[in-house]
C-alpha positions in Angstrom: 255.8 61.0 192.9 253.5 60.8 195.9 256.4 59.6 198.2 258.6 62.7 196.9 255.4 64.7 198.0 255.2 63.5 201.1 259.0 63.7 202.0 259.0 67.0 200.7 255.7 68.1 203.0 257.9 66.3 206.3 260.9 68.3 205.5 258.8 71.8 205.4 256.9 70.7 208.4 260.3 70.3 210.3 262.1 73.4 209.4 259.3 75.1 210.4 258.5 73.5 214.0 262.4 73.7 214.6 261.3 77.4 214.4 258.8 77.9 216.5 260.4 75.3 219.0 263.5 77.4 219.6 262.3 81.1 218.6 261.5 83.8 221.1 262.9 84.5 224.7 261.4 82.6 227.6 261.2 86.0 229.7 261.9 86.7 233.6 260.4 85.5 236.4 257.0 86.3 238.2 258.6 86.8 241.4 257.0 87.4 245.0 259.4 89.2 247.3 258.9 88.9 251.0 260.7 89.3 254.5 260.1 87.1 257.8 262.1 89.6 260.3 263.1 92.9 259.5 263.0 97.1 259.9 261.3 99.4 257.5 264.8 100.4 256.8 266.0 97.2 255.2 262.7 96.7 253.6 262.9 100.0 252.2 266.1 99.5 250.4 265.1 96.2 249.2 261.8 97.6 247.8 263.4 101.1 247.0 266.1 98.2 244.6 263.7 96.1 243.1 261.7 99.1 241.4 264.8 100.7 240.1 266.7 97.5 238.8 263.7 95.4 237.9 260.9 95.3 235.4 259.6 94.0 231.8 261.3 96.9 230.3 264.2 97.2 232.4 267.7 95.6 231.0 269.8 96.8 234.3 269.3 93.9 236.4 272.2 93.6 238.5 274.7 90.8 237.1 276.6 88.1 239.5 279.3 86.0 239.1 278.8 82.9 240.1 281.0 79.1 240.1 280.6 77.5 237.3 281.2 74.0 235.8 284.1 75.7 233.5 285.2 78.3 235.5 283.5 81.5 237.0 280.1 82.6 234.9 278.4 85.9 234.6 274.4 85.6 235.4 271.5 88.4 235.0 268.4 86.8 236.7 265.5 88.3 235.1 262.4 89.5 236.6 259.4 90.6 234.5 256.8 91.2 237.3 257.4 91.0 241.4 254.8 91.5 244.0 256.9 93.4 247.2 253.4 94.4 249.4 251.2 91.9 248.7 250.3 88.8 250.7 249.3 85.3 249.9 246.9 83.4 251.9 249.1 80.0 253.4 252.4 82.1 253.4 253.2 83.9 256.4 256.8 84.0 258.9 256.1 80.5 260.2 256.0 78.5 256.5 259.0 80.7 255.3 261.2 80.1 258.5 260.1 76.5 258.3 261.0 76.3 254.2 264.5 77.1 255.0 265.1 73.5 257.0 262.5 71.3 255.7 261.8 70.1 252.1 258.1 69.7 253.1 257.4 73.2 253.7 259.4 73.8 250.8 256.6 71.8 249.4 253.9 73.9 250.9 255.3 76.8 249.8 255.1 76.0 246.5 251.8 74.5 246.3 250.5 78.4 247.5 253.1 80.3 245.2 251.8 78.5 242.2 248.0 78.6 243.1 248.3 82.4 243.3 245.9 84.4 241.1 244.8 88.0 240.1 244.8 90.5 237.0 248.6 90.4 236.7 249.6 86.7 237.1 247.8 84.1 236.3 249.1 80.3 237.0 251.1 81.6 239.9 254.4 82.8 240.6 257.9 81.6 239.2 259.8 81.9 242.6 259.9 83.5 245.9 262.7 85.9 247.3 262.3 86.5 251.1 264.3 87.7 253.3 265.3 87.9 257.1 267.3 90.0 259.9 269.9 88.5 262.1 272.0 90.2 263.7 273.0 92.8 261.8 273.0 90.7 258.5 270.3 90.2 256.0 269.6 86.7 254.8 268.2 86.4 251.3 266.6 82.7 250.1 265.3 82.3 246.7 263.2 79.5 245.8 261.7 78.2 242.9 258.2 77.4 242.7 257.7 75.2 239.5 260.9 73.4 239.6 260.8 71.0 242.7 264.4 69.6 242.4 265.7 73.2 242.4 267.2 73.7 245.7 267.1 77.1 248.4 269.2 79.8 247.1 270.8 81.2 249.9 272.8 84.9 250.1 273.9 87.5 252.3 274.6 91.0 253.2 275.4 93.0 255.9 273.2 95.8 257.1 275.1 98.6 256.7 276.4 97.5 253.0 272.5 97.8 252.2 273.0 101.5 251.0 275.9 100.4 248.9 273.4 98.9 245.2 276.4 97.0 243.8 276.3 94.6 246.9 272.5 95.0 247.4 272.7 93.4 243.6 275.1 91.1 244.1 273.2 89.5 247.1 269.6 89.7 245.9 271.3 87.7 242.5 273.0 85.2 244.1 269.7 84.0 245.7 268.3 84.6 242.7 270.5 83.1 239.9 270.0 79.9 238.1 266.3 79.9 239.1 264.4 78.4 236.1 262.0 80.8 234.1 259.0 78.9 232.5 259.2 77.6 228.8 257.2 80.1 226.2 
């Protein structure tokens, strides 16, 4: 009778914690959103984007379609909270131009992104997208900051299709898709 009992309690305990291991929606990303080189005008459509398109309550995130193992895939990056003015002390124009060549800036980077603080995020940020002019293209690199083996997420768009959201969207997702969101 005990053993009955006992195998009974094990087979409660497991449905349940099968449950509660696989229930609820890991959310979107904590995302801090810079640029190394570029006008107020690009930044302003960038910023101008991310507050339309992107938020805890918003479900319009822009969707990409990228190369997958079975064929082409539809993705919808997710971002709860992202930070466009703010700065973080270790990150500046120098680290990021540096983080697009060299796996031990990359490495830097992260260490700051995740040691981030204050009333809205605590434990850091998810990922960083920043951005840069050349030319009259702007480069978008997305990078994830708790997932080390995750490589740079690298997009593009030229300046004057900035105006145009669908390829605004398109570019900001590629750099952003496939970057991991933390576990519940």
């Amino acid at each position: 009778m005990t053993s009955k009992l006992f195998v009974y309690i094990i087979l409660i305990v497991c449905c349940f914690y099968s449950r509660l291991s696989f229930s609820g929606d890991p959310g979107g990303l904590f995302l801090f959103v810079t640029q190394i080189e570029t006008t107020a005008n690009e930044k302003n459509y960038i910023d101008n984007f991310f507050k339309k398109h992107y938020s805890l309550s918003r479900e319009d995130a822009p969707v990409c379609e990228i190369q997958g193992a079975t064929g082409m895939q539809k993705d919808r990056p997710q971002v709860d909270v992202y930070y466009l003015n703010s700065k973080i002390q270790g990150v500046d124009s120098d680290l990021l131009e540096k983080s697009i060549e060299s796996n031990k800036s990359r490495a830097k980077l992260r260490k700051f992104l995740v040691g981030f603080n204050d009333k809205r995020v605590h434990g850091g940020f998810d990922a960083i997208l920043f951005y840069k002019l050349k030319g009259d293209v702007v480069y978008f690199y997305g990078l994830s900051a708790i997932y080390k083996p995750e490589p740079l997420k690298k997009s593009s768009i030229a300046v004057s299709a900035l105006s145009d959201e669908a390829k605004l969207g398109h570019a900001i997702c590629l750099a952003l898709e496939g970057l991991p969101t933390p576990a519940p």
